[in-house]
C-alpha positions as a LaTeX table, in Angstrom:
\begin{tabular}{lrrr}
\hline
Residue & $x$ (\AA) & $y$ (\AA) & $z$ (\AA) \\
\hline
Unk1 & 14.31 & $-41.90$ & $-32.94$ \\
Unk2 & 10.66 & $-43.15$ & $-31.91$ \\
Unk3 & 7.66 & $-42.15$ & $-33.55$ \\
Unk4 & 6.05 & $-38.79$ & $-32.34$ \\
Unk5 & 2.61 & $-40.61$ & $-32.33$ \\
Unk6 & 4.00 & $-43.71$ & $-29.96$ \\
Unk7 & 3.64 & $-41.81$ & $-26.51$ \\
Unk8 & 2.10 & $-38.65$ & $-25.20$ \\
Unk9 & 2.33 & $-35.13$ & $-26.86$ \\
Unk10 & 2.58 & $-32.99$ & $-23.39$ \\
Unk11 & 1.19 & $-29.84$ & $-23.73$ \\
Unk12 & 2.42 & $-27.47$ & $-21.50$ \\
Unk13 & 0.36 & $-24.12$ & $-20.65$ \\
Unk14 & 1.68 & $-21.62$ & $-17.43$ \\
Unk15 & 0.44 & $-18.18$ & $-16.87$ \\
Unk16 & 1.61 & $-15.89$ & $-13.91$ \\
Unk17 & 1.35 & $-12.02$ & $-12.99$ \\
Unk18 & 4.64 & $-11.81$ & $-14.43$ \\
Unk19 & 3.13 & $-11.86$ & $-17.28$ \\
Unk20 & 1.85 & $-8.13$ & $-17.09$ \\
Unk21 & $-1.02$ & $-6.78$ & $-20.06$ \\
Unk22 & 0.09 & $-9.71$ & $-21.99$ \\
Unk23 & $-2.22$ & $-12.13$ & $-19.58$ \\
Unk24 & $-4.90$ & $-12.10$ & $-21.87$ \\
Unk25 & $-3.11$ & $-13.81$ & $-25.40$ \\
Unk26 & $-1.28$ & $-15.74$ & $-22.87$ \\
Unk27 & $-4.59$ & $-17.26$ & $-21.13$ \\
Unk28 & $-4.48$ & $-20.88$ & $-20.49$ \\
Unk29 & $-7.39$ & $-21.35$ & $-22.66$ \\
Unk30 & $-5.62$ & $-19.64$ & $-25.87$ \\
Unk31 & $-2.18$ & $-21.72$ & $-25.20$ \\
Unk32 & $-4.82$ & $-24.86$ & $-25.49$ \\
Unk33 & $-6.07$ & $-24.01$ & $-28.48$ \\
Unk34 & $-3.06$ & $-22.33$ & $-30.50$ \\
Unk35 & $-1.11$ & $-25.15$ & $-29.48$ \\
Unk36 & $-3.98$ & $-28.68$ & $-29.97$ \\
Unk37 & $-4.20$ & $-26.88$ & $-33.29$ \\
Unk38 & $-0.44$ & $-26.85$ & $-33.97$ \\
Unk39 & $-0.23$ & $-30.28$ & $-32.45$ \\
Unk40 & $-3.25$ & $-31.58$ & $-35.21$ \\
Unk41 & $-1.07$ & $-29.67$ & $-38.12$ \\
Unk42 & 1.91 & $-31.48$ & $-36.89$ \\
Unk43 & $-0.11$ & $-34.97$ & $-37.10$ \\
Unk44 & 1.03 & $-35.50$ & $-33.33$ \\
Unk45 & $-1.83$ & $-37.41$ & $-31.32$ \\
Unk46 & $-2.60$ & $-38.41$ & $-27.48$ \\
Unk47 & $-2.34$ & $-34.80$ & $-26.52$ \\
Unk48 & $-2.23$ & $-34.40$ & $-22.88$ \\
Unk49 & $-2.83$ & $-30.81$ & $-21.24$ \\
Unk50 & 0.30 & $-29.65$ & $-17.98$ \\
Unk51 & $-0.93$ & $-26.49$ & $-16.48$ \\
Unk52 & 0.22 & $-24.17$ & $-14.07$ \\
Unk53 & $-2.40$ & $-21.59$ & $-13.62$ \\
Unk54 & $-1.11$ & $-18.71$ & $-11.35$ \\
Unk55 & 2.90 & $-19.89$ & $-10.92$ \\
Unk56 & 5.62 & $-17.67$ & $-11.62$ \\
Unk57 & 8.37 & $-18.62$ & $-14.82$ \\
Unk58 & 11.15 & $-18.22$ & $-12.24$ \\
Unk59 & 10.63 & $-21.29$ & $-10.37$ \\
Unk60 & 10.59 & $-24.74$ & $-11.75$ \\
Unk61 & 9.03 & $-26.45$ & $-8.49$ \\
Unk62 & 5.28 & $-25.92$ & $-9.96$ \\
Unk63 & 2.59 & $-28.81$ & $-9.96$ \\
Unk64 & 1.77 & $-29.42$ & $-14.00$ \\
Unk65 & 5.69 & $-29.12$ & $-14.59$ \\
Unk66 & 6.71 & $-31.24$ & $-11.87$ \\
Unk67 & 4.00 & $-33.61$ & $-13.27$ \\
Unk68 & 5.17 & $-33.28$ & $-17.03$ \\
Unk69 & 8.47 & $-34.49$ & $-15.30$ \\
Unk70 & 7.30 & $-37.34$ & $-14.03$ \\
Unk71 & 5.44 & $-38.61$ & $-17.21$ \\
Unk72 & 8.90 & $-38.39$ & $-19.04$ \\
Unk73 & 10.79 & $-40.20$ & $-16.76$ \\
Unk74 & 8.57 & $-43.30$ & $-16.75$ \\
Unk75 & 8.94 & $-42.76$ & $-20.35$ \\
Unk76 & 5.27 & $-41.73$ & $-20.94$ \\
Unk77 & 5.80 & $-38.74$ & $-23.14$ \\
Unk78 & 7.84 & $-38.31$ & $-26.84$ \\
Unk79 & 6.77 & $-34.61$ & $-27.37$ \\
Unk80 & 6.66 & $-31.53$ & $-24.93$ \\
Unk81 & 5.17 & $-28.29$ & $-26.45$ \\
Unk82 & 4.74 & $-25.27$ & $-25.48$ \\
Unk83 & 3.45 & $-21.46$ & $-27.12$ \\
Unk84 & 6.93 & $-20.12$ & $-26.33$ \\
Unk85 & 10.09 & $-20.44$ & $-24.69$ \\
Unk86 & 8.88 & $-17.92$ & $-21.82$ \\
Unk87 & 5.99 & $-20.96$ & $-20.59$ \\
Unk88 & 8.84 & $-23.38$ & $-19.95$ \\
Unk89 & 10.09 & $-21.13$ & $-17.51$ \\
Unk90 & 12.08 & $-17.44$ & $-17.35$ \\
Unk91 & 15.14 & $-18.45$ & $-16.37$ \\
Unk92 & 18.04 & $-19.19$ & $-18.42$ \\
Unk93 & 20.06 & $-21.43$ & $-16.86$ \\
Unk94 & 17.36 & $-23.76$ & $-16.26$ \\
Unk95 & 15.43 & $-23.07$ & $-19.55$ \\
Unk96 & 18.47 & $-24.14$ & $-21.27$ \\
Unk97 & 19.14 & $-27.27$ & $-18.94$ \\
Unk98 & 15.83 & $-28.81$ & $-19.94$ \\
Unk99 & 15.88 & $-28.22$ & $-23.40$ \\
Unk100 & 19.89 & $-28.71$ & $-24.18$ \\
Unk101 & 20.05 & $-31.84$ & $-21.83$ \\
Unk102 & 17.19 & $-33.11$ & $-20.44$ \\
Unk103 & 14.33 & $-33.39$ & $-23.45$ \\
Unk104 & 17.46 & $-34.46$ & $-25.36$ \\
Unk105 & 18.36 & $-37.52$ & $-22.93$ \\
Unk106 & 14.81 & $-38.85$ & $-22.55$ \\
Unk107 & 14.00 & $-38.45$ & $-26.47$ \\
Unk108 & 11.72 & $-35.54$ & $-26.23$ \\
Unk109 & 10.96 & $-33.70$ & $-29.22$ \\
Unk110 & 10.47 & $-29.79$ & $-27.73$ \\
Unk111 & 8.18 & $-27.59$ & $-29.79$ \\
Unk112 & 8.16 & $-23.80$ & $-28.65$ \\
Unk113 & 5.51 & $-22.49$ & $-31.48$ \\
Unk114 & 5.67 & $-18.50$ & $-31.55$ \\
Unk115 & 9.90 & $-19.14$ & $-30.95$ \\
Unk116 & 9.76 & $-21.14$ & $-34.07$ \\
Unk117 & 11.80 & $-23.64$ & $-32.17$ \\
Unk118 & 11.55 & $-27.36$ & $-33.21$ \\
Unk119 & 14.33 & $-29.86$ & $-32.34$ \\
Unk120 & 13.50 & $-32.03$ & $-35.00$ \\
Unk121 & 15.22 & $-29.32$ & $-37.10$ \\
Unk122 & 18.37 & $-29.19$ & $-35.18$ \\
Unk123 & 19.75 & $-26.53$ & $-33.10$ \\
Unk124 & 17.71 & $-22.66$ & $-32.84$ \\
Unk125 & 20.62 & $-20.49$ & $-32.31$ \\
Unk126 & 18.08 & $-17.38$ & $-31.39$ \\
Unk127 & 16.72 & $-19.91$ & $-28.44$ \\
Unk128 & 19.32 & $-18.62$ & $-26.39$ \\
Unk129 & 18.78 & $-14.84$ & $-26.78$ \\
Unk130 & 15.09 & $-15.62$ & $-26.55$ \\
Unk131 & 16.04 & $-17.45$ & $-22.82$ \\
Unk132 & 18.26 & $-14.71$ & $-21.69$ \\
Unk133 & 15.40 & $-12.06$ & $-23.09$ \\
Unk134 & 12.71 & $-13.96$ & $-21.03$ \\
Unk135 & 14.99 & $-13.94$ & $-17.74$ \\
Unk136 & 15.78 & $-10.09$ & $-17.83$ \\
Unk137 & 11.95 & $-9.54$ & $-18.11$ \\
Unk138 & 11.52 & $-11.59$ & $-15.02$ \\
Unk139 & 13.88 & $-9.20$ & $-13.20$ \\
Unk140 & 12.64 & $-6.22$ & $-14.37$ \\
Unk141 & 9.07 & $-7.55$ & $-13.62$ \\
Unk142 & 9.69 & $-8.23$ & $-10.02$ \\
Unk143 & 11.98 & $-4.70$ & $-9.38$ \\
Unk144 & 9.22 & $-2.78$ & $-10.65$ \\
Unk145 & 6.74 & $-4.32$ & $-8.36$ \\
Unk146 & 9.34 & $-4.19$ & $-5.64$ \\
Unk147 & 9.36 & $-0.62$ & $-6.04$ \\
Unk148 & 5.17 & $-0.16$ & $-6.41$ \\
Unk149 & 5.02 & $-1.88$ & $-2.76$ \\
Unk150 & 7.80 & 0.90 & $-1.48$ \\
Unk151 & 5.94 & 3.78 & $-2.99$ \\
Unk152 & 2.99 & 2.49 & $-2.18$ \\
Unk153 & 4.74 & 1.98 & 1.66 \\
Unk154 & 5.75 & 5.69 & 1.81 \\
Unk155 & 2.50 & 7.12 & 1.00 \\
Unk156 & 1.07 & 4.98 & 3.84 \\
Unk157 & $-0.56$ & 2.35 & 2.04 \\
Unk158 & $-1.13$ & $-0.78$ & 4.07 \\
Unk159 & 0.53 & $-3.74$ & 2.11 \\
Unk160 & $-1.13$ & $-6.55$ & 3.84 \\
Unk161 & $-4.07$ & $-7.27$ & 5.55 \\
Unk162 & $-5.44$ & $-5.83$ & 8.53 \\
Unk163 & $-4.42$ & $-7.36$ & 11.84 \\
Unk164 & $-7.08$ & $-8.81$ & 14.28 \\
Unk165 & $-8.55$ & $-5.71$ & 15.68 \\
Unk166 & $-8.84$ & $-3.30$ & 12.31 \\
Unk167 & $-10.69$ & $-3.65$ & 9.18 \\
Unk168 & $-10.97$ & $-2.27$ & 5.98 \\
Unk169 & $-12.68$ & 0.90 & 5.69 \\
Unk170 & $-15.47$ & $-0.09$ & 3.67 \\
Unk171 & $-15.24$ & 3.22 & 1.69 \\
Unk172 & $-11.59$ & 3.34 & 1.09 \\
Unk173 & $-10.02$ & $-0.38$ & 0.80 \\
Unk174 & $-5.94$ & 1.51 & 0.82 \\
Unk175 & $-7.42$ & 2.23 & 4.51 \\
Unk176 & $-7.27$ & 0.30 & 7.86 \\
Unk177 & $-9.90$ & 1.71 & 10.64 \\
Unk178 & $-10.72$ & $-0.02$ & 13.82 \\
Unk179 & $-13.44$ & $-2.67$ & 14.30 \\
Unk180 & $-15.18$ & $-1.99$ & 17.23 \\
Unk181 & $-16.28$ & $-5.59$ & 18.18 \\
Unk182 & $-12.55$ & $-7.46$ & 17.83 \\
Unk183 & $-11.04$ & $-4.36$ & 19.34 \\
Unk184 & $-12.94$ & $-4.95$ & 22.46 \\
Unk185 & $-11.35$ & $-8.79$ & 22.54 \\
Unk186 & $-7.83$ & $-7.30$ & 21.74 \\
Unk187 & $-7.91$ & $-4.96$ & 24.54 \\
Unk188 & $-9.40$ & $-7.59$ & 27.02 \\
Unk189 & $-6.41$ & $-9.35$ & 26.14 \\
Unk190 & $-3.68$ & $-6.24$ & 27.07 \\
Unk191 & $-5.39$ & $-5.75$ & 30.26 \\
Unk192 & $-5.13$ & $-9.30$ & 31.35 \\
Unk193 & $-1.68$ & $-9.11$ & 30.26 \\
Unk194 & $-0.96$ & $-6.18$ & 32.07 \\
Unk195 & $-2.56$ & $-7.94$ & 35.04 \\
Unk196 & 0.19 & $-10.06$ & 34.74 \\
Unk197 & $-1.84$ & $-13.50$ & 33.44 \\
Unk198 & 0.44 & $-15.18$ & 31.06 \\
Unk199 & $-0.52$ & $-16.11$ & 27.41 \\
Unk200 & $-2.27$ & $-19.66$ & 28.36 \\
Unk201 & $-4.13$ & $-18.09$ & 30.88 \\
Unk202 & $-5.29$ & $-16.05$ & 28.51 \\
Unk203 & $-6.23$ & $-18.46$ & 26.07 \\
Unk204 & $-8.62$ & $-20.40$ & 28.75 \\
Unk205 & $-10.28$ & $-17.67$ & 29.83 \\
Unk206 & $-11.24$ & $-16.72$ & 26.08 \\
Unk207 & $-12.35$ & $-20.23$ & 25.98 \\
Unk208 & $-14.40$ & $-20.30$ & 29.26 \\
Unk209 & $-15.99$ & $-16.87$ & 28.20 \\
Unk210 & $-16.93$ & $-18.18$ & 24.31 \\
Unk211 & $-15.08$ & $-15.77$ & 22.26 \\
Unk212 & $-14.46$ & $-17.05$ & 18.84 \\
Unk213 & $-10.86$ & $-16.91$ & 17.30 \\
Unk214 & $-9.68$ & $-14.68$ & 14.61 \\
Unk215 & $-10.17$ & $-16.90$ & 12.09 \\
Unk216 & $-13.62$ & $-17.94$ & 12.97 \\
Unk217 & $-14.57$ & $-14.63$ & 13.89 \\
Unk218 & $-13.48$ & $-13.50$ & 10.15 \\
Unk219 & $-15.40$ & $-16.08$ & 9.12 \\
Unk220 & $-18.51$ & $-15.17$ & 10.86 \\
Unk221 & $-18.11$ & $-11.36$ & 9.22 \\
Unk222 & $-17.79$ & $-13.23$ & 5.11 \\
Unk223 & $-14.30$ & $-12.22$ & 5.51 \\
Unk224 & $-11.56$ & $-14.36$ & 3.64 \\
Unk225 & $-8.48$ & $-14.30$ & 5.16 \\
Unk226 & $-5.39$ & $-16.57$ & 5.01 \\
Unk227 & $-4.39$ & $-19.44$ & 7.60 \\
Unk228 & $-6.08$ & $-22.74$ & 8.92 \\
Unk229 & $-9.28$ & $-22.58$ & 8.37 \\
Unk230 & $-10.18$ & $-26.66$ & 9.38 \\
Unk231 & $-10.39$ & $-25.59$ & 13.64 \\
Unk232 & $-13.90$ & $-27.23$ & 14.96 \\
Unk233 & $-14.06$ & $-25.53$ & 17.73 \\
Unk234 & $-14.61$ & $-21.46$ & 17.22 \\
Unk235 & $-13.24$ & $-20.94$ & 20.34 \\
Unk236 & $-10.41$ & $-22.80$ & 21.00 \\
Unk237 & $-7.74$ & $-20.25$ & 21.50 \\
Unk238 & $-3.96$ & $-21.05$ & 21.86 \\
Unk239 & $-1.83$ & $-19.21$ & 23.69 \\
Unk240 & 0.91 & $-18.51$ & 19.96 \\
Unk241 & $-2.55$ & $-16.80$ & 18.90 \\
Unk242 & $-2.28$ & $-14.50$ & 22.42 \\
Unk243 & 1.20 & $-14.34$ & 21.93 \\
Unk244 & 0.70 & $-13.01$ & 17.91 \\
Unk245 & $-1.70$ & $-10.70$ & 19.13 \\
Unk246 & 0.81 & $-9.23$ & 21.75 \\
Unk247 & 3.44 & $-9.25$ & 19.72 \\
Unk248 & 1.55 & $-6.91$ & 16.92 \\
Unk249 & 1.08 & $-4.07$ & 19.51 \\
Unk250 & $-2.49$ & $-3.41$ & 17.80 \\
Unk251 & $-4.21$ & $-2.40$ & 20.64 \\
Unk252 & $-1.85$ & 0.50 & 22.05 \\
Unk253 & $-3.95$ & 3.43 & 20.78 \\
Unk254 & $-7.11$ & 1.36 & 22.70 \\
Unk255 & $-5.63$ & 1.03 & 26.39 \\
Unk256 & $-3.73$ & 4.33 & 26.20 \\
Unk257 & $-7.07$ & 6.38 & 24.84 \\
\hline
\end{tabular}
């Protein structure tokens, strides 16, 4: 086998949600150091930090892992280690497929520190529980929020944000009121449809009169909201914009008032 020191010691370091009131021993910044100062005990040099910051243990398609990857296939790294078998990832076939195949066929010496697993000392039969362990939390982690967002459904809780035409009610942020100014634009845009002017139509006259889409108009207010934020022109509206607006029926309780 080649030397530990000859290539890169890849540190890996992930931290999700999933990972509940344990977030805070988990932080990135206390994998770095628990596992540089296992890496200086181990006499294993040109460390080399992988991070995924924010990306769930159930999927394997994450930035610093996919990068990791890469490294060790053009034969860049000897060592991968990580503060425990749950930071590779949470789920058990895959878990095992990296560290019973893949770090084996590329040479990789896999460190998992609080697991006590080292496969310089063979096989860790309790790696496998430990896998299967970290998968079933996964599961349980994600029914129990399924179940918060149905609960929190029931009891009328908006689950996403407000549509163009509502806001947050600045004194109760479970609560979706009306905002006055876009509400005026949304109900423009139900009377010209009732008119019978189709959804481009709609869009130029928008345009011709200067009023600024969604997302600019959001942006005007400090709000952050998701979706392309890179349009030049404020008031460029398409008609899939009309059409979205339409389609979300916000503006029933306006025209029918």
């Amino acid at each position: 086998m080649q030397s530990d020191n000859f290539g890169i010691t890849a540190i890996y370091c992930r931290l999700s949600r999933d990972d509940g009131t344990d977030s805070e021993s988990n932080s990135i910044g206390n994998q770095k150091k628990l596992l540089s100062q296992k890496a200086k005990e181990l006499k294993l040099t040109n460390t080399k930090y992988y991070v995924d910051d924010g990306y769930t243990g159930t999927n394997f398609n994450r930035p610093g892992f996919q990068a990791m990857l890469e490294d060790i296939e053009m034969g860049y790294v000897t060592t991968v280690m990580v503060k425990d078998l749950s930071r590779l990832g949470r789920d058990y076939v895959s878990v095992g497929h990296y560290t019973d195949n893949f770090f084996p066929e590329h040479n990789i010496r896999f460190i998992a520190v609080n697991d006590l697993v080292d496969s310089n000392d063979g096989d860790n039969e309790i790696a496998p529980f430990k896998n299967i362990m970290n998968e079933m939390y996964a599961r349980d982690i994600s029914r129990k929020v399924r179940c918060s967002h149905r609960i929190r459904g029931y009891l009328g809780e908006p689950l996403s944000q407000p549509p163009y035409g509502y806001m947050k009610d600045p004194q109760n942020k479970k609560k979706w009121i009306v905002d006055t100014e876009a509400a005026e634009v949304v109900k423009s845009i139900f009377a010209m449809c009732i008119e019978g002017k189709g959804n481009e139509t709609i869009a130029r006259i928008l345009q011709e009169n200067k009023v600024m889409i969604p997302m600019a108009y959001w942006q005007s207010k400090g709000l952050n909201k998701g979706g392309k934020k890179t349009q030049p022109d404020p008031y460029k509206w398409c008609k899939t914009t009309v059409q979205k607006i339409l389609a979300q029926g916000v503006a029933v309780e306006y025209l029918t008032a």
